[in-house]
SEPA-578999 format. One record per atom (N, C-alpha, C): residue number from 0; residue in three letters; atom name; z, y negated, x negated. Coordinates in pm, 1 decimal, always signed. Example, Ala and Ser with C-alpha at 12.3 -4.5 7.8 and 13.67 -1.06 7.14 Angstrom:
! SEPA-578999
+-----+-----+------+----------+----------+----------+
|   n | res | atom |        z |        y |        x |
+-----+-----+------+----------+----------+----------+
|   0 | ALA |    N |   +780.0 |   +569.0 |  -1319.0 |
|   0 | ALA |   CA |   +780.0 |   +450.0 |  -1230.0 |
|   0 | ALA |    C |   +780.0 |   +330.0 |  -1320.0 |
|   1 | SER |    N |   +708.0 |   +225.0 |  -1285.0 |
|   1 | SER |   CA |   +714.0 |   +106.0 |  -1367.0 |
|   1 | SER |    C |   +787.0 |     -3.0 |  -1290.0 |
+-----+-----+------+----------+----------+----------+
//
This chain:
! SEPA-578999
+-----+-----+------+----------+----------+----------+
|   n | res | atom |        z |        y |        x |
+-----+-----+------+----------+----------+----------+
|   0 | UNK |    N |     +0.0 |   +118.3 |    -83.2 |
|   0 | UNK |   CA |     +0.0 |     +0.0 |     +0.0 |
|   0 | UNK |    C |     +0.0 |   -124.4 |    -87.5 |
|   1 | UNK |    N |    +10.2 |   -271.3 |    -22.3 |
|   1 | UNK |   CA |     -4.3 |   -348.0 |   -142.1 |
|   1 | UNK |    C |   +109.3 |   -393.8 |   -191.0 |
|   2 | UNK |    N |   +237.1 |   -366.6 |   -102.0 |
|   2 | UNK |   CA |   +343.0 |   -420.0 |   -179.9 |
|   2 | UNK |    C |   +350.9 |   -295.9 |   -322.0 |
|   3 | UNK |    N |   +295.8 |   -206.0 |   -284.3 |
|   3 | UNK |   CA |   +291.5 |   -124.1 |   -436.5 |
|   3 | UNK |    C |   +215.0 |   -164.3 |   -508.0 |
|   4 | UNK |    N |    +48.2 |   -216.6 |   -489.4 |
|   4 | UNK |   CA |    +15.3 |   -257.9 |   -565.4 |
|   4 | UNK |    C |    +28.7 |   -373.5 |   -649.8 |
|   5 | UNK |    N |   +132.7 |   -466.9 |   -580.2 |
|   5 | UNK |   CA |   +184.7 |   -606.6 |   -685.0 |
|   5 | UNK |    C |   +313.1 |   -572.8 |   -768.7 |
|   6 | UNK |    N |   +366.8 |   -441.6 |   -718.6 |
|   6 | UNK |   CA |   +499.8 |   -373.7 |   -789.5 |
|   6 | UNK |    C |   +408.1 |   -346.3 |   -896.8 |
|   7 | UNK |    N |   +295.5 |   -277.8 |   -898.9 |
|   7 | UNK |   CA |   +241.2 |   -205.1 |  -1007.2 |
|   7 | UNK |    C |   +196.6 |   -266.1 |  -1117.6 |
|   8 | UNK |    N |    +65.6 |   -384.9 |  -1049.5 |
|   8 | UNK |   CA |    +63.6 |   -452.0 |  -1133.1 |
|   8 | UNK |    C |   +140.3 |   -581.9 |  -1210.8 |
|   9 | UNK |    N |   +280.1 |   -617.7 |  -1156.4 |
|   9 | UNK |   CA |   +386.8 |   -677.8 |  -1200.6 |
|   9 | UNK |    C |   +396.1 |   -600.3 |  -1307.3 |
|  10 | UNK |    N |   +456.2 |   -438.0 |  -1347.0 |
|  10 | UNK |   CA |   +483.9 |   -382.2 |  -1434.6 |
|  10 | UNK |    C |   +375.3 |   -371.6 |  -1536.6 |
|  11 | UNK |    N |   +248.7 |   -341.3 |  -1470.8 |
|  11 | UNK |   CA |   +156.8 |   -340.0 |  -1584.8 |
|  11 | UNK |    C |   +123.9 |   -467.6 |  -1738.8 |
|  12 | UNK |    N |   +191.5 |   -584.3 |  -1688.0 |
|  12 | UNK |   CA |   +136.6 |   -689.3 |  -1699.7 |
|  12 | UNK |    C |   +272.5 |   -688.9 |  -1859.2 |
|  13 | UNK |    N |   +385.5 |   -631.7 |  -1817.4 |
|  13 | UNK |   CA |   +435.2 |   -635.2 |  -1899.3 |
|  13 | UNK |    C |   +388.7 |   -532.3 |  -2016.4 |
|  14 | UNK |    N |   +335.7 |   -398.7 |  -1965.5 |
|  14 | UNK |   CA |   +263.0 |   -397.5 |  -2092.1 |
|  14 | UNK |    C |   +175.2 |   -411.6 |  -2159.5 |
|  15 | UNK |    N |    +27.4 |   -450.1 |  -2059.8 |
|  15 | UNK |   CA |    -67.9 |   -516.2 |  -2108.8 |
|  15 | UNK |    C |    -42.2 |   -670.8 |  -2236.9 |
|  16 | UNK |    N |    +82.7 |   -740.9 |  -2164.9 |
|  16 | UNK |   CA |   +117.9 |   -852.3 |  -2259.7 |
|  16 | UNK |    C |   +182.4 |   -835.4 |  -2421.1 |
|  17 | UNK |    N |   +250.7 |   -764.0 |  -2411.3 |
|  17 | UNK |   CA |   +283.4 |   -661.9 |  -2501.4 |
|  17 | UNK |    C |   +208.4 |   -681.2 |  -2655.4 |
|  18 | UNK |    N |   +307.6 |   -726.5 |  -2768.7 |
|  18 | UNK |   CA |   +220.6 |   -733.8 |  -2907.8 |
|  18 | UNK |    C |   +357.2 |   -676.5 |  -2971.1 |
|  19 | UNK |    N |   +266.9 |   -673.6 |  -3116.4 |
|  19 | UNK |   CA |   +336.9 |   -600.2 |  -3254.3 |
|  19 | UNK |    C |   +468.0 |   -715.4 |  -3232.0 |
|  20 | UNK |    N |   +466.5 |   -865.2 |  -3203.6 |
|  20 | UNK |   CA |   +507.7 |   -914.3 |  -3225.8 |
|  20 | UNK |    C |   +598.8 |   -951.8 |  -3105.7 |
|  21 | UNK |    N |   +632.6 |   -932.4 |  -3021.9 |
|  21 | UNK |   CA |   +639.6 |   -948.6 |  -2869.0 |
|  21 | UNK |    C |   +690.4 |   -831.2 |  -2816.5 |
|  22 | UNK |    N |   +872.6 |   -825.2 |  -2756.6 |
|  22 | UNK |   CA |   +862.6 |   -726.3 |  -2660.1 |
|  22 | UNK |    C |   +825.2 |   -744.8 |  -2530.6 |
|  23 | UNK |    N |   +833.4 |   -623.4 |  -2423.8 |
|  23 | UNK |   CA |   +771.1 |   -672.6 |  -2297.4 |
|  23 | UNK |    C |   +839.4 |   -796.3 |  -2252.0 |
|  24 | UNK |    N |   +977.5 |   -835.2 |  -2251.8 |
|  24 | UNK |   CA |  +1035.1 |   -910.4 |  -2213.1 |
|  24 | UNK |    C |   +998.0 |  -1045.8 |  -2231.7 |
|  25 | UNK |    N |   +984.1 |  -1050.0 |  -2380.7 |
|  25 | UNK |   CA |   +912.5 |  -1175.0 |  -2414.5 |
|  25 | UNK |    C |   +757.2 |  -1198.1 |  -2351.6 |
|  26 | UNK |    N |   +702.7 |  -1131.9 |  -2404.3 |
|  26 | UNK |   CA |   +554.6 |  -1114.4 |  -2361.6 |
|  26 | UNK |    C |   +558.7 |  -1201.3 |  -2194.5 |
|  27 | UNK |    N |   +619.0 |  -1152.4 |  -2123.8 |
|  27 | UNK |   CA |   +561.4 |  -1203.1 |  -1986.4 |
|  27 | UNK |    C |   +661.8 |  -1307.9 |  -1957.1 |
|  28 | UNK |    N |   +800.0 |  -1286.3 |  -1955.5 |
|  28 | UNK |   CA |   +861.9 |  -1359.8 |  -1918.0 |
|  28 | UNK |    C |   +920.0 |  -1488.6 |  -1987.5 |
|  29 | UNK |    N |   +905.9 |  -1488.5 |  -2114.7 |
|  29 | UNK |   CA |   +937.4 |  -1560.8 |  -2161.0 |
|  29 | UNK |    C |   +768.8 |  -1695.0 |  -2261.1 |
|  30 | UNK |    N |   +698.7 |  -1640.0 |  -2220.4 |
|  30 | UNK |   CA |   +602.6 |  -1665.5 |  -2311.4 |
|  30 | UNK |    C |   +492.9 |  -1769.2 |  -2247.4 |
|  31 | UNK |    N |   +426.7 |  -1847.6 |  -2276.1 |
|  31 | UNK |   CA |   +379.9 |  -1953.3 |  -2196.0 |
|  31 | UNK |    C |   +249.1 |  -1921.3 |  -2066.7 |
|  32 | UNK |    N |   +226.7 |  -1777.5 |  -2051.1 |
|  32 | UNK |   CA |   +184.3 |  -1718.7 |  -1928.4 |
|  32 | UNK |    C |   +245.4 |  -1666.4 |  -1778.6 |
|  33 | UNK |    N |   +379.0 |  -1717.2 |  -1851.6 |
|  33 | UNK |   CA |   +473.2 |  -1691.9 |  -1712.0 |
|  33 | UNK |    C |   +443.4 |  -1768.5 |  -1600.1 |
|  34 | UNK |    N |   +424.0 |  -1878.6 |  -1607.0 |
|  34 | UNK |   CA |   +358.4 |  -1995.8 |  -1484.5 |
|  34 | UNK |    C |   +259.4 |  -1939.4 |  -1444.0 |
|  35 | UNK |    N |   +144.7 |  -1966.6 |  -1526.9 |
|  35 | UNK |   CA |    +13.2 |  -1936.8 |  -1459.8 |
|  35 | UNK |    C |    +31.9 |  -1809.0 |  -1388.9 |
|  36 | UNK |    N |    +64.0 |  -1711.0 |  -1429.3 |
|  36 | UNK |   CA |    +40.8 |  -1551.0 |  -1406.9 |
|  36 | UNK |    C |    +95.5 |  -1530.3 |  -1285.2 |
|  37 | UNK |    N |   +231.4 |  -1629.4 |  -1281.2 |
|  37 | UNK |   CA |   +302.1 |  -1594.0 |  -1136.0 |
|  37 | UNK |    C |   +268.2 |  -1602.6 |  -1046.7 |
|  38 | UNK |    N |   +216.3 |  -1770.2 |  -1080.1 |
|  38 | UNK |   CA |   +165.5 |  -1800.9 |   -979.7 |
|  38 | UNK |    C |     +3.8 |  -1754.0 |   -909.3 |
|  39 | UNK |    N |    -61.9 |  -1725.6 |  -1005.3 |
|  39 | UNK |   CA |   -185.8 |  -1648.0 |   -957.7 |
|  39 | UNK |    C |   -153.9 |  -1554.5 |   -864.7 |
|  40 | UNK |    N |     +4.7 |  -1455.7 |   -919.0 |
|  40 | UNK |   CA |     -6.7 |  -1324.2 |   -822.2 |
|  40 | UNK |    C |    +56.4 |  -1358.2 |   -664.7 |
|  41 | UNK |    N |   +165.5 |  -1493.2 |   -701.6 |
|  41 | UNK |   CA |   +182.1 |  -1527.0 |   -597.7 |
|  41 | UNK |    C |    +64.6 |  -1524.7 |   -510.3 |
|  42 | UNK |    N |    -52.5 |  -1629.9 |   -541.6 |
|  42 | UNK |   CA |   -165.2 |  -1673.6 |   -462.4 |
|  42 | UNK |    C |   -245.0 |  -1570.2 |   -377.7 |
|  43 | UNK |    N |   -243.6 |  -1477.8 |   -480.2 |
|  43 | UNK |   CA |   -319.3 |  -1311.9 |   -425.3 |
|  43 | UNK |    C |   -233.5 |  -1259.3 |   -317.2 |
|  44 | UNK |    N |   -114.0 |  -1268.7 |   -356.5 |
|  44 | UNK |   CA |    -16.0 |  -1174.6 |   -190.9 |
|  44 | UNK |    C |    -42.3 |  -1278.2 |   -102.9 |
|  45 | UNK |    N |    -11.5 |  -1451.6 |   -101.6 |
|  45 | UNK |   CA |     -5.9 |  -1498.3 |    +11.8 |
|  45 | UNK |    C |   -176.9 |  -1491.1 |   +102.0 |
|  46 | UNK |    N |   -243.6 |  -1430.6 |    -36.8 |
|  46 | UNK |   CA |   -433.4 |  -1440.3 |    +53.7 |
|  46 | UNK |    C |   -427.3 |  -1290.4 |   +145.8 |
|  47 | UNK |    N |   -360.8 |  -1211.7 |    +29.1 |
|  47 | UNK |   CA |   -342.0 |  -1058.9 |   +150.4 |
|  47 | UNK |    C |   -298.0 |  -1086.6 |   +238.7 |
|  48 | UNK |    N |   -180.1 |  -1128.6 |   +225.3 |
|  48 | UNK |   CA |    -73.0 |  -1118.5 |   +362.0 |
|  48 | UNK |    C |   -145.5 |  -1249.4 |   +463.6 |
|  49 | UNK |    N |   -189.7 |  -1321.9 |   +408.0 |
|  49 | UNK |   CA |   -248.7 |  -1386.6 |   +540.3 |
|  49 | UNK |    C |   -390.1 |  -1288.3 |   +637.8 |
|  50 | UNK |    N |   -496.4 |  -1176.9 |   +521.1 |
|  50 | UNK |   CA |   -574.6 |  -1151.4 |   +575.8 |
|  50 | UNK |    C |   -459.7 |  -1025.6 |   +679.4 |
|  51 | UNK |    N |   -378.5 |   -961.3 |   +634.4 |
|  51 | UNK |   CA |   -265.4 |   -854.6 |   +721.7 |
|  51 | UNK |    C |   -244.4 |   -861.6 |   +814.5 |
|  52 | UNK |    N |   -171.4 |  -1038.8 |   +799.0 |
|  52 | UNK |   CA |   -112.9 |  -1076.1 |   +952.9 |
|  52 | UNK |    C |   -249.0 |  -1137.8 |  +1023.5 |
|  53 | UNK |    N |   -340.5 |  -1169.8 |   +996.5 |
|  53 | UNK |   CA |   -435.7 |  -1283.3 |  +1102.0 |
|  53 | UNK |    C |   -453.2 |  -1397.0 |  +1044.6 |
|  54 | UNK |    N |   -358.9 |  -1428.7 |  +1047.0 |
|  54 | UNK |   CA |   -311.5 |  -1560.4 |  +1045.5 |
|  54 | UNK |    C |   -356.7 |  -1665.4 |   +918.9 |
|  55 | UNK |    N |   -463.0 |  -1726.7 |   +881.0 |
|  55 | UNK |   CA |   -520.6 |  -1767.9 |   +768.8 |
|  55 | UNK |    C |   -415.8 |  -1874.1 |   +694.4 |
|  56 | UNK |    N |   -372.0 |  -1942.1 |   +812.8 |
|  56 | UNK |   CA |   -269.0 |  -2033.4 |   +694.0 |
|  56 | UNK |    C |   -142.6 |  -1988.0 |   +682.4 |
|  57 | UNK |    N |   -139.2 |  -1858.3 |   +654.9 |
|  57 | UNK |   CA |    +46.6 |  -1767.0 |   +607.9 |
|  57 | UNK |    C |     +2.7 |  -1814.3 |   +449.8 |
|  58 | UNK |    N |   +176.3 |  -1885.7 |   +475.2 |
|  58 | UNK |   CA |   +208.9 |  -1903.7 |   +334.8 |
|  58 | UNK |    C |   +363.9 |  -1874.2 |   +302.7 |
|  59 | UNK |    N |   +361.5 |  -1813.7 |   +220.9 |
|  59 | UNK |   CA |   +542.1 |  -1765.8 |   +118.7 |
|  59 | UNK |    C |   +606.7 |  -1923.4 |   +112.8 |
|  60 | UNK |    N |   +704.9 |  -1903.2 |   +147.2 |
|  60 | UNK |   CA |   +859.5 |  -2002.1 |   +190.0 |
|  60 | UNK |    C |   +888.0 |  -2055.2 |    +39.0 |
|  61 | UNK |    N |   +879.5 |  -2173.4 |    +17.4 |
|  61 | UNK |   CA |   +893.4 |  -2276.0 |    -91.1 |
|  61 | UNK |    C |  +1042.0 |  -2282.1 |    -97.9 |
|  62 | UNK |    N |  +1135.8 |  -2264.1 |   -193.4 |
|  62 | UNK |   CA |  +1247.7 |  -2273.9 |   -198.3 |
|  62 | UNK |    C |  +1294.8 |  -2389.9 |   -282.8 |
|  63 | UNK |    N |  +1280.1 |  -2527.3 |   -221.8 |
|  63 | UNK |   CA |  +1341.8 |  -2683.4 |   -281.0 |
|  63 | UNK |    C |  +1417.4 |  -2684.7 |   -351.4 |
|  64 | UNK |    N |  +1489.3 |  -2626.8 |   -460.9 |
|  64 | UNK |   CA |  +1605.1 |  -2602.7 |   -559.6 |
|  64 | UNK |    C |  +1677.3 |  -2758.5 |   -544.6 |
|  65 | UNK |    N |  +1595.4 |  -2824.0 |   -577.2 |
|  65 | UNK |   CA |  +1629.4 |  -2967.5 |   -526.9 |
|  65 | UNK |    C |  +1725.1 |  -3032.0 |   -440.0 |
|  66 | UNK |    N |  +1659.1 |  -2968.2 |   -331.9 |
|  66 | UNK |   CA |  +1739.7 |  -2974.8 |   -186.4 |
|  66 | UNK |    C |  +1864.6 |  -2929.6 |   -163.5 |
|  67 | UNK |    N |  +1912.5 |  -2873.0 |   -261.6 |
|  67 | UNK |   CA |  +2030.1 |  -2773.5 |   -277.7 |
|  67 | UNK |    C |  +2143.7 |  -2879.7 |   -343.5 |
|  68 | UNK |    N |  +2142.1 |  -2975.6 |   -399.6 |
|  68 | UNK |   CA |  +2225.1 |  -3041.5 |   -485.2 |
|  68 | UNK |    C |  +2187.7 |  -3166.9 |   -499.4 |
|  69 | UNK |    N |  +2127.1 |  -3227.4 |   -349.2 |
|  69 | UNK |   CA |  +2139.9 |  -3336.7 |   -272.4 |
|  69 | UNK |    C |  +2297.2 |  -3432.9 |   -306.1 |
|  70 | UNK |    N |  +2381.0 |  -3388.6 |   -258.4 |
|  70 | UNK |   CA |  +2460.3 |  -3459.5 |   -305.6 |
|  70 | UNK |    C |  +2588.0 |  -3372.1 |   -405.1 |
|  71 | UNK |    N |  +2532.4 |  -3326.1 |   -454.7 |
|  71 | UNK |   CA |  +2581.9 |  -3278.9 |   -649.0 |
|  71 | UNK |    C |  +2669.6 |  -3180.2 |   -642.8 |
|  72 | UNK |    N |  +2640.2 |  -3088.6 |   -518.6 |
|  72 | UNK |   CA |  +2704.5 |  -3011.5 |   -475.8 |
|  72 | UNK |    C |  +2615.4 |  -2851.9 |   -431.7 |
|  73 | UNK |    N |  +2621.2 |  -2755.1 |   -507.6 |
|  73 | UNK |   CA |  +2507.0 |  -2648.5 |   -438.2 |
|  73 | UNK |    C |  +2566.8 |  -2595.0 |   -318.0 |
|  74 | UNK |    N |  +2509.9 |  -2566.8 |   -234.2 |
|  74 | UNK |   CA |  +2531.0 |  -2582.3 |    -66.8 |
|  74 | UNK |    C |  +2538.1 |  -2394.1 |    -38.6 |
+-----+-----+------+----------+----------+----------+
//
């Protein structure tokens, strides 16, 4: 299904990234492809899951970190 296939290729990615120099850890998560990459796979589930549900403008819930410590306090 496809939540297996973004499980899968989540894992793959760590070892595809993977160098002599680089453990997996670094490689993906720490390394300056972490943005782009995420967000690409983000982009791909929210295009599935919109073709799944119907619904063309389904989009994944933005979480404002921001919004949280409004007044200097996490809520």
């Amino acid at each position: 299904n496809l939540y297996d296939y973004y499980v899968e290729s989540h894992a793959n990615a760590w070892v595809s990234y993977m160098t002599p120099f680089e453990t997996m850890e670094q490689a993906v998560h720490m390394g300056p492809q972490f943005l782009p990459w995420h967000r690409y796979l983000l982009l791909r589930i929210e295009a599935d899951m919109a073709e799944v549900t119907g619904d063309p403008a389904f989009a994944l819930p933005y979480w404002d970190l921001t919004d949280c410590y409004q007044d200097g306090v996490p809520n």
